[in-house]
N, C-alpha and C positions, 0 to 999 in steps of 0.2 A: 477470605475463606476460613471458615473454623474448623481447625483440625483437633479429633478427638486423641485424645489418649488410644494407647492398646485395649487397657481391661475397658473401659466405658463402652470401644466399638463390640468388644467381646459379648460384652450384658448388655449391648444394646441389639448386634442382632440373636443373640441365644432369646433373650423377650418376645422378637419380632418370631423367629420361630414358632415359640411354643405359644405363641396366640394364634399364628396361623393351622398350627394343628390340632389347638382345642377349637379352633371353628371349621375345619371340613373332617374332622373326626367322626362327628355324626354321620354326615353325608354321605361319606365314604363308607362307613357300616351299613348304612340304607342299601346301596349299590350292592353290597355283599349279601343281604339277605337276602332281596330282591332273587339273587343267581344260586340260593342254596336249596335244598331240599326242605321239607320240614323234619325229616330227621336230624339235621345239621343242627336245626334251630332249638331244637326239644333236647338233644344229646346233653349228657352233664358227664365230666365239664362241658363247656361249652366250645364246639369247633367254630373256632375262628376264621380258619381259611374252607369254604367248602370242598367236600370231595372230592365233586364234582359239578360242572356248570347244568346249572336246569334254567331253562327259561320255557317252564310250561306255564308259569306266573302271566308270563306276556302275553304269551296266546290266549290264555286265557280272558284275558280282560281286552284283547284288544281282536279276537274272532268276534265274529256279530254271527249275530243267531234269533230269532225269533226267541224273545220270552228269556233272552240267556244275560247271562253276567256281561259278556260283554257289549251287548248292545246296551243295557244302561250307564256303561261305563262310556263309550265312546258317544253316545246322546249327550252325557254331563259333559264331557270334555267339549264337542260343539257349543254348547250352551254356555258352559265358562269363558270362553271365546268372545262368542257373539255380545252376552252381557259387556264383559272388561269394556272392547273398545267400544260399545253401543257409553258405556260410561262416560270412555276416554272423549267421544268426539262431543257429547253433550255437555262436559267441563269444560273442554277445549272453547267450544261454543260462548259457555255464559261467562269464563272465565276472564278474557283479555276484557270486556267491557266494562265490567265490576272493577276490574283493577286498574282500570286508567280513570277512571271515575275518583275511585280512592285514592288515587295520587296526584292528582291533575287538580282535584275541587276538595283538599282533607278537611277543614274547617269543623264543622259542628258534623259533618259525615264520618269523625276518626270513630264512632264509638261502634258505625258497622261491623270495621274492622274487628275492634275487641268482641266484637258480641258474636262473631264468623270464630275467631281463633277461640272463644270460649266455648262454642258448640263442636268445634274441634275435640278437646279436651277432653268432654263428657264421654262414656261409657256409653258402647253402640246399645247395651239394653234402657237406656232411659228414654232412647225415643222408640222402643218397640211397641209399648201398646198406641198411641196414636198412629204410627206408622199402618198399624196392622189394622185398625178399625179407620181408614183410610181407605186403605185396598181392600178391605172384607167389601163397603158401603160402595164403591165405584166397580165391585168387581176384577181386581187386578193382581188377586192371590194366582199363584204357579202361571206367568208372566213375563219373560224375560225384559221386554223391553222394564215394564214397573218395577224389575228389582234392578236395571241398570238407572231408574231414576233415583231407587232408594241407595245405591251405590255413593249416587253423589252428594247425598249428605254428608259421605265420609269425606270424598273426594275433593269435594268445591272449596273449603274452608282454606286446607292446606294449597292450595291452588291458587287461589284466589291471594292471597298472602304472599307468595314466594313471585309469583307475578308483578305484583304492587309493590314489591323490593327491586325487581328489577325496573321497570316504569320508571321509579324516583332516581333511577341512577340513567336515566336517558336526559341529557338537556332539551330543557323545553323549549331554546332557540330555535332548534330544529323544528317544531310546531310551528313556531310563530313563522318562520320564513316560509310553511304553505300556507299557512293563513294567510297571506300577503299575495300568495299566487293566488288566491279564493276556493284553497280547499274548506271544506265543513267537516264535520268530525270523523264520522267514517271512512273519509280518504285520507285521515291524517292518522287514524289508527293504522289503516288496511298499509299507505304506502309508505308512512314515516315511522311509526312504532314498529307494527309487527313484522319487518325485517331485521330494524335490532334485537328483535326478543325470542329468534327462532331457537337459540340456545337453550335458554332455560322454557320454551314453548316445548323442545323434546324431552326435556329434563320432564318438564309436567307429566305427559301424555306415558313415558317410562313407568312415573313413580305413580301414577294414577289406574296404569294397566296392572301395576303389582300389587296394589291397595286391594282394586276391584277382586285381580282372580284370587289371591288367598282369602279374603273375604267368606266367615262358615255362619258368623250368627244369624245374620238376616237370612239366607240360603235353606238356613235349616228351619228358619219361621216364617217364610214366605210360599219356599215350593215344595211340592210333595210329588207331584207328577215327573214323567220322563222327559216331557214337551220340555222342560224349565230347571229342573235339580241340575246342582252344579257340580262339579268336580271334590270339592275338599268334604261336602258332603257324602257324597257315593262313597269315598272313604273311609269317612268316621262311620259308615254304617256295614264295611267288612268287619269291624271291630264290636260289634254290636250284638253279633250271636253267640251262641251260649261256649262256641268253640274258635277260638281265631285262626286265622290262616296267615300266620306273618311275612311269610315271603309272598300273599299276594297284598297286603297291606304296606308292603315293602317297595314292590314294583308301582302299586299306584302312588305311592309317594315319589320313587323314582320318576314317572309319567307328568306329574303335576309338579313336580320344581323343576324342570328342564328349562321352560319356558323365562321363569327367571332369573335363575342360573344365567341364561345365554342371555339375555337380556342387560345383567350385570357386568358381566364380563366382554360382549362386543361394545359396551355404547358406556363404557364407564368413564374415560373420558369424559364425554358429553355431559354425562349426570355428572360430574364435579364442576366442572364448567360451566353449566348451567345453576348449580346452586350458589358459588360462589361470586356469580357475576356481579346481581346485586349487593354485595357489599362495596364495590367500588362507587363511589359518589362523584359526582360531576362537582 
């Protein structure tokens, strides 16, 4: 066991502190404007602690009403939804196959891989004008399912990858011994692989649900109706008239990171565990 000095444990958690409160420092101001008035927010100086608690911000966005704020708001929230895991289960889908592929057969097929993790890389606008004259020509502009397709271009690469990591760290004797029972591949994925790879399988479907919903560029160049506009967009468009309304650009920011917030913090665990699996090698 390594035992620190006094002052190192000292500087080591005063560090650990003060990174944890430059990272929910924002968050936690969100949650404050979100519950102040917009006098609170306009005041100079500026009140820090509000007044008093308002949450007409919420009602606001989250009463439905014909033709009102908040029915486009609670339409984007459905539809951020429905996209994410429409995303989630369509990676999930092409993902384990491509990745035991990759690791099972690498040979003259390793340059997939670099050419998946290089499309990764690139900047989501350099695939927007073919993306877009795609869906203009097949008609699949303001679409939910076609922008959970266009999702996984983000989605697959990294997916696809951190899969194929874990794969190489499964022994392939396990294969061979159903091959011998006269499994074929599909049962040796279905009953041999993908029970060891449930970990980093949740890991995926976590970090591909937080990909998909924070996700604005495509959003904002694919949907314009209410059928289909998503959440981070409805957003950026309180911000957008000639006057802001911060405490309800506050609250929808509060509304739209819960989901990963909580996501982060129940199954955090799992996400480390699933990322770190494949480093271990058989």
């Amino acid at each position: 066991m390594i035992k620190r000095k006094p002052l190192s444990s000292i500087l080591l958690y005063a560090a650990v502190i003060c990174l944890v409160i430059y990272l929910i420092s924002p968050f936690v101001w969100l949650i404050i404007m979100s519950f102040s008035s917009a006098n609170d927010l306009t005041q100079k100086p500026l009140r820090w602690i509000p007044s008093s608690i308002d949450v007409s911000s919420y009602k606001d966005l989250l009463t439905m009403g014909i033709n009102s704020r908040g029915e486009l708001f609670v339409n984007a929230l459905g539809n951020s939804l429905t996209t994410a895991f429409t995303a989630v289960l369509i990676s999930l889908f092409a993902t384990v196959p491509a990745a035991w592929v990759l690791s099972r057969y690498p040979g003259k097929k390793s340059w997939v891989l670099t050419a998946a993790i290089f499309t990764f890389m690139l900047p989501p606008v350099a695939y927007a004008l073919p993306l877009y004259r795609m869906l203009t020509r097949l008609g699949w502009l303001n679409n939910s399912l076609s922008l959970a397709l266009v999702y996984c271009t983000i989605v697959l690469p990294f997916c696809v990858w951190l899969i194929k990591e874990n794969i190489d760290s499964i022994p392939y004797e396990l294969e061979e011994s159903a091959i011998l029972d006269g499994a074929g591949v599909a049962r040796r994925i279905l009953l041999v692989v993908m029970p060891l790879l449930l970990p980093a399988l949740g890991t995926v479907a976590l970090l591909a649900m937080i990909m998909a919903w924070d996700e604005y560029f495509y959003a904002l160049l694919f949907t314009s109706s209410k059928e289909a506009i998503t959440l981070p967009v409805v957003i950026a468009n309180l911000a957008s008239g000639r006057q802001s309304n911060y405490n309800l650009i506050a609250a929808g920011g509060v509304i739209a990171s819960t989901p990963p917030v909580l996501i982060g913090i129940l199954f955090q665990r799992a996400l480390i565990r699933g990322l770190v699996q494949g480093g271990v090698k058989e």
